[in-house]
PATOR-995000 format. One record per residue (C-alpha): residue number from 0; x, y, z. Coordinates in pm, whole numbers, plus 32768, in hexadecimal, padded with zeros to 4 digits. Layout:
BEGIN
{n: NUM&xx: X&yy: Y&zz: Z};
...
//
This chain:
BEGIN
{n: 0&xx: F812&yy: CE1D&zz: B201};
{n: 1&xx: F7A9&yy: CDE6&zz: B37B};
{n: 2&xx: F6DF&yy: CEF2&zz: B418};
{n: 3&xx: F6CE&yy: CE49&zz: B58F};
{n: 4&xx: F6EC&yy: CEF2&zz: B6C5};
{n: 5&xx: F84E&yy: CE36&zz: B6D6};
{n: 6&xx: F90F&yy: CED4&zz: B5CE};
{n: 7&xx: F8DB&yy: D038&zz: B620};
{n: 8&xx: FA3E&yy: D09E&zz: B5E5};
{n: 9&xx: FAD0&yy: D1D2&zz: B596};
{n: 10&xx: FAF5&yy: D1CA&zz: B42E};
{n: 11&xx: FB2C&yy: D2CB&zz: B33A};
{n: 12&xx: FA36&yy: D37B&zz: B26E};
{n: 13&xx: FAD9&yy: D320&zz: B12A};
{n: 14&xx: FAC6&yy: D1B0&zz: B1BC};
{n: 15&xx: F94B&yy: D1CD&zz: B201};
{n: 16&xx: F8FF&yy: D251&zz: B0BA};
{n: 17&xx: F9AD&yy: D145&zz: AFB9};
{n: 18&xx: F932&yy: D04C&zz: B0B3};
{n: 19&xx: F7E5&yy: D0A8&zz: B05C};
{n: 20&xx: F80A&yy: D11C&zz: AEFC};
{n: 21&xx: F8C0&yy: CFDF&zz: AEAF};
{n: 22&xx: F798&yy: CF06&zz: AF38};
{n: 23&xx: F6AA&yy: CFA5&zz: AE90};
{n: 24&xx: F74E&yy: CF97&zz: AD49};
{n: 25&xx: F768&yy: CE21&zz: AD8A};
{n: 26&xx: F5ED&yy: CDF0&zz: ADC8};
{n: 27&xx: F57E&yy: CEDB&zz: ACB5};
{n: 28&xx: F636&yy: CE08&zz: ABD0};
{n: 29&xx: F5DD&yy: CCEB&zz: AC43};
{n: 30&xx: F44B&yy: CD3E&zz: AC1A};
{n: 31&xx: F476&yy: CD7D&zz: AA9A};
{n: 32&xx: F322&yy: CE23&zz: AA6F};
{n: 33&xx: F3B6&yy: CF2C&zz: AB84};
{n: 34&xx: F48D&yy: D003&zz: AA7B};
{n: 35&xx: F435&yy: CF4B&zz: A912};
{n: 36&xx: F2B8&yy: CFD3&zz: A95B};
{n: 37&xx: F309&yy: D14C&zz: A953};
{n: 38&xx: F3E7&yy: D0FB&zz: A833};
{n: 39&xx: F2D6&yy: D056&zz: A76C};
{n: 40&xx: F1CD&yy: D14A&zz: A7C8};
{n: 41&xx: F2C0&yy: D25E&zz: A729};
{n: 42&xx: F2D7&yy: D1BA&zz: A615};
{n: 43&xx: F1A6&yy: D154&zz: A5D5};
{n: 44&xx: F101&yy: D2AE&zz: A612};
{n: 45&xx: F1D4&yy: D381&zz: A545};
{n: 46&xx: F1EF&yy: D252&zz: A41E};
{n: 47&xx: F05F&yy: D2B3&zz: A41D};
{n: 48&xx: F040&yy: D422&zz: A3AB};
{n: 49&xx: F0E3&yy: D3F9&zz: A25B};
{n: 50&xx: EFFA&yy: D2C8&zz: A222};
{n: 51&xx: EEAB&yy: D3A8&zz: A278};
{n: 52&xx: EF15&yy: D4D5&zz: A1FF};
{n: 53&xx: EFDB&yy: D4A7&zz: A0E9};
{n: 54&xx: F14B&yy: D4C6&zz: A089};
{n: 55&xx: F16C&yy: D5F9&zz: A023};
{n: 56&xx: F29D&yy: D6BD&zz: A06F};
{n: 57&xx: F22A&yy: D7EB&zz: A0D3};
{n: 58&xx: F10E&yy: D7AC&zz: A196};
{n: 59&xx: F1E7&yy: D6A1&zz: A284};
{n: 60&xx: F2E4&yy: D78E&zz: A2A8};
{n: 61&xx: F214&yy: D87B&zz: A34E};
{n: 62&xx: F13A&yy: D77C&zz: A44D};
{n: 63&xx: F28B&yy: D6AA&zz: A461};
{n: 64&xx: F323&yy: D759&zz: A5A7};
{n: 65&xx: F1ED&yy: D73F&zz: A67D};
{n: 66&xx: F1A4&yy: D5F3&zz: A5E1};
{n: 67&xx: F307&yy: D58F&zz: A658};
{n: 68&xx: F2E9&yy: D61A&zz: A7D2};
{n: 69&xx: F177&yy: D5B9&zz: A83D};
{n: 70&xx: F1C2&yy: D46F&zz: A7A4};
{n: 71&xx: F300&yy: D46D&zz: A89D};
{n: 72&xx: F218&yy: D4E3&zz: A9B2};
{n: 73&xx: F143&yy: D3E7&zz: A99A};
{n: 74&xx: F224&yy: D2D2&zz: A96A};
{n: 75&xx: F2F4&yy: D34D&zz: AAB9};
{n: 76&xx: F18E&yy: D32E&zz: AB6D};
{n: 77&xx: F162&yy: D1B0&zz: AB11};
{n: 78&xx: F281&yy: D160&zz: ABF8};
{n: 79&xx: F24D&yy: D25B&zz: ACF3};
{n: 80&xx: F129&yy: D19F&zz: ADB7};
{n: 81&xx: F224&yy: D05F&zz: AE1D};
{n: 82&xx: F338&yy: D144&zz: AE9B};
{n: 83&xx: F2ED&yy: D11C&zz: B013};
{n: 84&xx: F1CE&yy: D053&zz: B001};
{n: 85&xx: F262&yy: CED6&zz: AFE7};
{n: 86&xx: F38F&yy: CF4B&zz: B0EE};
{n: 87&xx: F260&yy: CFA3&zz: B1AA};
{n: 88&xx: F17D&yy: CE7B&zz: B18B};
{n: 89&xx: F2A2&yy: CD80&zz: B1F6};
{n: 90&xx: F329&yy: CE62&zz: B33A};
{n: 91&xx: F469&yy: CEB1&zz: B29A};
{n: 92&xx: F3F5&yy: D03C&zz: B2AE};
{n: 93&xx: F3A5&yy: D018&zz: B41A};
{n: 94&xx: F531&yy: CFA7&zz: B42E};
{n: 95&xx: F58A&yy: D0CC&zz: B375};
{n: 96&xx: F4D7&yy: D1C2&zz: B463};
{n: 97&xx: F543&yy: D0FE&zz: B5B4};
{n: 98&xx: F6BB&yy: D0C3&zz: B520};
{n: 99&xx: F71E&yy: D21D&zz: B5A1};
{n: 100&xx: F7D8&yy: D277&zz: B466};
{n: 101&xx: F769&yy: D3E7&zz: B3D1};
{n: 102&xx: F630&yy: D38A&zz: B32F};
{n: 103&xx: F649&yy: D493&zz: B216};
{n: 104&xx: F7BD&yy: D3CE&zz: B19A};
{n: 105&xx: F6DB&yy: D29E&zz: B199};
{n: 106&xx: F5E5&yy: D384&zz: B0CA};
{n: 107&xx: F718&yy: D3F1&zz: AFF6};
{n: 108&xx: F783&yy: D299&zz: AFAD};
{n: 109&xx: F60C&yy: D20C&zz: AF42};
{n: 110&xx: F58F&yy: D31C&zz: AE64};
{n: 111&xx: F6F0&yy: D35B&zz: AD98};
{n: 112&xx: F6E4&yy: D1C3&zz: AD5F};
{n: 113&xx: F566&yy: D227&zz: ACF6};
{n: 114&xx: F5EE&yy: D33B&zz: ABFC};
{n: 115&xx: F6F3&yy: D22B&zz: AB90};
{n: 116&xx: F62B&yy: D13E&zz: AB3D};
{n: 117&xx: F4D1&yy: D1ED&zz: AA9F};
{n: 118&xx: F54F&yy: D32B&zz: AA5B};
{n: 119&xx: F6BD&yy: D331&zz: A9B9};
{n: 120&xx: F65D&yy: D212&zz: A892};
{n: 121&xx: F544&yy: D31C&zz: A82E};
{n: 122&xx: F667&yy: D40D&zz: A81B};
{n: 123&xx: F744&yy: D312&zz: A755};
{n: 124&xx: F628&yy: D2B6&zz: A667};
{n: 125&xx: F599&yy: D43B&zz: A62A};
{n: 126&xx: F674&yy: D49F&zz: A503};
{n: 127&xx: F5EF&yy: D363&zz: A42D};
{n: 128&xx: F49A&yy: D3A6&zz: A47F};
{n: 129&xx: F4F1&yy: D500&zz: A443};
{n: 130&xx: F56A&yy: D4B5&zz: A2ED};
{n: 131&xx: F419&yy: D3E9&zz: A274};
{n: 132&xx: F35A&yy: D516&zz: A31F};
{n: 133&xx: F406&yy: D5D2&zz: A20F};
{n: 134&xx: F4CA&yy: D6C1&zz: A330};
{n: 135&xx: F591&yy: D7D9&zz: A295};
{n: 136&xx: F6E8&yy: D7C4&zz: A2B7};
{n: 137&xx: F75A&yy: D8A7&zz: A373};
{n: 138&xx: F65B&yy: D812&zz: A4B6};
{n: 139&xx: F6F0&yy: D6AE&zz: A4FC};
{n: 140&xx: F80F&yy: D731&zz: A5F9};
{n: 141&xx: F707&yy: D7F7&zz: A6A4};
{n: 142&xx: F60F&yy: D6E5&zz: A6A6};
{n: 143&xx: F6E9&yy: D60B&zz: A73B};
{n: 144&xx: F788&yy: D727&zz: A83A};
{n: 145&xx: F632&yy: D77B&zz: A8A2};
{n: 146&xx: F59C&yy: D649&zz: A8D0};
{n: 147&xx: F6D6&yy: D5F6&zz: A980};
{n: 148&xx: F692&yy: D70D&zz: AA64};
{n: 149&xx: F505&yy: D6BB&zz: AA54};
{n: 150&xx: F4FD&yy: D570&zz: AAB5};
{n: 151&xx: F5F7&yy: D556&zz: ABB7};
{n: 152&xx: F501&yy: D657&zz: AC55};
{n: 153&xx: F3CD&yy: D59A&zz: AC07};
{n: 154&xx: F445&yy: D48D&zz: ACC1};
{n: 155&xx: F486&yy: D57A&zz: AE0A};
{n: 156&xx: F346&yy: D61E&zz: ADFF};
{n: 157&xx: F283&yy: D4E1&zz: AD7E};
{n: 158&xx: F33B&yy: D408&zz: AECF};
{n: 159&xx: F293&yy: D50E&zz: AF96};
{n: 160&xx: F123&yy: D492&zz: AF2E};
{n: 161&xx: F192&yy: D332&zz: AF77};
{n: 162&xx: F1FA&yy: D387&zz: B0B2};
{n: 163&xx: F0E0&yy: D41A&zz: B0ED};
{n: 164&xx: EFCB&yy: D2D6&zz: B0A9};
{n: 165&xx: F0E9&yy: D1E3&zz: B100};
{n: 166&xx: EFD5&yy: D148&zz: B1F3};
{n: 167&xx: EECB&yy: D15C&zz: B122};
{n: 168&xx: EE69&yy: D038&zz: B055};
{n: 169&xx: EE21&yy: D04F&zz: AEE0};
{n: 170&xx: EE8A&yy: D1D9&zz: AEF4};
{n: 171&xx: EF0C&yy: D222&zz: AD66};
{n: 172&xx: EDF9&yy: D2E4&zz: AD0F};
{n: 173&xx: EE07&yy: D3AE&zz: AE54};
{n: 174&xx: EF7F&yy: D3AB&zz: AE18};
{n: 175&xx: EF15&yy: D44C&zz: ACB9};
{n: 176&xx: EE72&yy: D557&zz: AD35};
{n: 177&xx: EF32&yy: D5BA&zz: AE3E};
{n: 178&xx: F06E&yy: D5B1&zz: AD3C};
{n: 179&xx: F014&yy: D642&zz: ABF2};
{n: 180&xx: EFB2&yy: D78F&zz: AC52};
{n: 181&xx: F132&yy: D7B5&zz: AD0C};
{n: 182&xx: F1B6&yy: D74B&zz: ABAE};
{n: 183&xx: F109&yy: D84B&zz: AB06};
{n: 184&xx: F25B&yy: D95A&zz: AAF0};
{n: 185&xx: F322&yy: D846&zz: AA88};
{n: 186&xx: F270&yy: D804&zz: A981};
{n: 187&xx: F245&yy: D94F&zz: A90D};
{n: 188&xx: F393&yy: D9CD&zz: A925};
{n: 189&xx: F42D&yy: D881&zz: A8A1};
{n: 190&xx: F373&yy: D88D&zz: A77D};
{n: 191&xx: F35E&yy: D9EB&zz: A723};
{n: 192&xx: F50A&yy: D9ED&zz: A71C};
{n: 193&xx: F4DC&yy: D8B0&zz: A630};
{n: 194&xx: F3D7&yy: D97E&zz: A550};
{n: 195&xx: F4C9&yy: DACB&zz: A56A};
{n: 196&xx: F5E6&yy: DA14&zz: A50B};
{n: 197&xx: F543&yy: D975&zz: A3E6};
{n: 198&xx: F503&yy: DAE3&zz: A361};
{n: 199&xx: F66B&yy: DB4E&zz: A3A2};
{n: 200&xx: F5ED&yy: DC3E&zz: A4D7};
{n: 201&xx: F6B7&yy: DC6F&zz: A615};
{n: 202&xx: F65A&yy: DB5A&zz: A701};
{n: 203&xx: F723&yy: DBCB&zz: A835};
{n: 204&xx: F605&yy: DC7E&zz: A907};
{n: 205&xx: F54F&yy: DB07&zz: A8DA};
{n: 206&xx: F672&yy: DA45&zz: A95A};
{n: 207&xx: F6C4&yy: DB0B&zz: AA5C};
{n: 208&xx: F561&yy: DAAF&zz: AAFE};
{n: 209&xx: F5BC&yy: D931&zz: AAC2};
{n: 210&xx: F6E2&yy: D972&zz: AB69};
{n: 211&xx: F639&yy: DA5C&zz: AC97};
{n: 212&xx: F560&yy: D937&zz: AC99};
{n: 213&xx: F632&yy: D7FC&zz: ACB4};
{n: 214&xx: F6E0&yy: D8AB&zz: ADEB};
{n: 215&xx: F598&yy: D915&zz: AEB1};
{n: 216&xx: F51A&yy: D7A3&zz: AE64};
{n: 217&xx: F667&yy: D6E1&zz: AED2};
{n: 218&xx: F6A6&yy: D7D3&zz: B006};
{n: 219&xx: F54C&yy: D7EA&zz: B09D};
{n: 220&xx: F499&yy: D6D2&zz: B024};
{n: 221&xx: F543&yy: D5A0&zz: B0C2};
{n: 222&xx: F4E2&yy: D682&zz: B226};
{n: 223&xx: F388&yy: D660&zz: B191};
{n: 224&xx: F3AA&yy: D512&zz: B157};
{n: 225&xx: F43C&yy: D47E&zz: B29B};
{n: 226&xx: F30F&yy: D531&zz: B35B};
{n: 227&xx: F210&yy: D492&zz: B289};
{n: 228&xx: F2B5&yy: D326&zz: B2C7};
{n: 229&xx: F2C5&yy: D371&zz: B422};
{n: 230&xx: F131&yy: D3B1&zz: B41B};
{n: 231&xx: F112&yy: D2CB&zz: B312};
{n: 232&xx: F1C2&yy: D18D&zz: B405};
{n: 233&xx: F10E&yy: D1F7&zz: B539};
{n: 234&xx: EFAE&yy: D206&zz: B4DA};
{n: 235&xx: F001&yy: D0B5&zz: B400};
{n: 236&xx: F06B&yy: D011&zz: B58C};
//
C-alpha cells in the first residue's frame, strides 16, 4: 500500500479501510509471535490455576469467569504495544497521516485487524478452556458473547494507549498503566454476566453495558486515536 504524496486519490472509505485491514492482516501473520503470543499466554495462564489450586469442581467454577477474562485482558495487552509502534519506527505512519485519507478509517482498519488477530482466537479457544476450568453449562455462549463483545473493545480502548506513547521508546509498561485502569468496566461487567449466567441469574443488565460499551469505544475512540497519532508523528519529526 503506497502512502506518497502522489496517489492521493479520491478513494472510498470502504477502499481505505480493507486496504489497510488487509495489510495488516498480512504482516501480523507474517510475524508469527504477533497473534500466537496472546494465544499462548491464554493458555498458559488459565492451564495454571487448576495446577496451583487444585481441580476441584466447585472451587474452579466459581474463580473460573474472572480467571477467564483477566487472563484475556492480559493476553490482548501483549500485542497492544506493536500496534503503531513498528508502522511508526519505519515512516509508514507518517504516510498514513500525510496521505490525506480520514485518519480514523485508517484507525478502523488497524485496530479491527488487531482484534482479528489477538482477540477473536481467545474468543474461539474460551469454551475449551472454559470446559477444563470446570465452567457450568449454562456460561459458555455467554463467555464467548461477552468476550466477543469485551475484546473487540479492549482492542479500541487499548489502541488508544498506543497511540498515545507511539513516539516513545520502550513504552509497554507506560502503555500498562495508562490502559488497565480504562479496562476496568469491561472486566467487571464481562465477567460478572459469565458468573450470573453460571448461577442461572438474568444476565441482560450486564450485557447491555458490553454492548453500551463496544459502541462508545468504536464511535469515539478512533477520534481519540487519530489525535494522538497526529501528536504522536509530530513530536517524533
Amino acid at each position: 500500500m503506497n502512502y506518497s504524496t502522489s496517489t492521493r486519490l479520491s478513494v472510498g472509505i470502504a477502499t481505505i479501510f480493507m486496504r489497510v485491514f488487509k495489510r495488516d492482516m498480512k504482516l501480523a501473520f507474517r510475524a508469527t509471535g504477533q497473534w500466537l503470543n496472546p494465544l499462548l499466554f491464554f493458555v498458559i495462564v488459565v492451564t495454571l490455576f487448576p495446577l496451583g489450586i487444585g481441580p476441584g469442581p466447585n472451587m474452579l467454577a466459581t474463580i473460573a469467569p474472572g480467571v477467564l477474562w483477566v487472563s484475556a485482558l492480559l493476553a490482548m495487552m501483549l500485542s497492544l504495544d506493536a500496534l503503531f509502534a513498528n508502522d511508526f519506527r519505519d515512516g509508514t505512519l507518517e504516510q498514513m497521516v500525510l496521505s490525506g485519507h480520514p485518519l480514523t478509517v485508517v484507525v478502523i482498519g488497524k485496530v479491527m485487524a488487531h482484534w482479528v488477530t489477538s482477540g477473536l482466537p481467545l474468543v474461539i479457544l474460551s469454551p475449551l478452556l472454559g470446559l477444563m476450568m470446570q465452567l457450568p453449562e449454562g456460561a459458555y455462549l455467554v463467555l464467548v458473547g461477552s468476550l466477543f463483545l469485551g475484546t473487540l473493545s479492549l482492542s479500541f480502548i487499548g489502541a488508544i494507549g498506543a497511540a498515545l506513547i507511539v513516539s516513545v521508546n520502550q513504552g509497554g509498561v507506560l502503555l500498562s498503566l495508562l490502559v488497565l485502569p480504562l479496562t476496568v468496566p469491561v472486566l467487571i461487567f464481562g465477567s460478572g454476566a459469565v458468573s450470573a449466567a453460571g448461577m442461572g441469574l438474568e444476565i441482560s443488565a450486564q450485557l447491555s453495558v458490553l454492548f453500551a460499551i463496544v459502541f462508545l469505544a468504536v464511535s469515539l475512540a478512533p477520534l481519540a486515536i487519530a489525535g494522538a497519532l497526529r501528536v504522536g508523528v509530530a513530536a517524533g519529526r
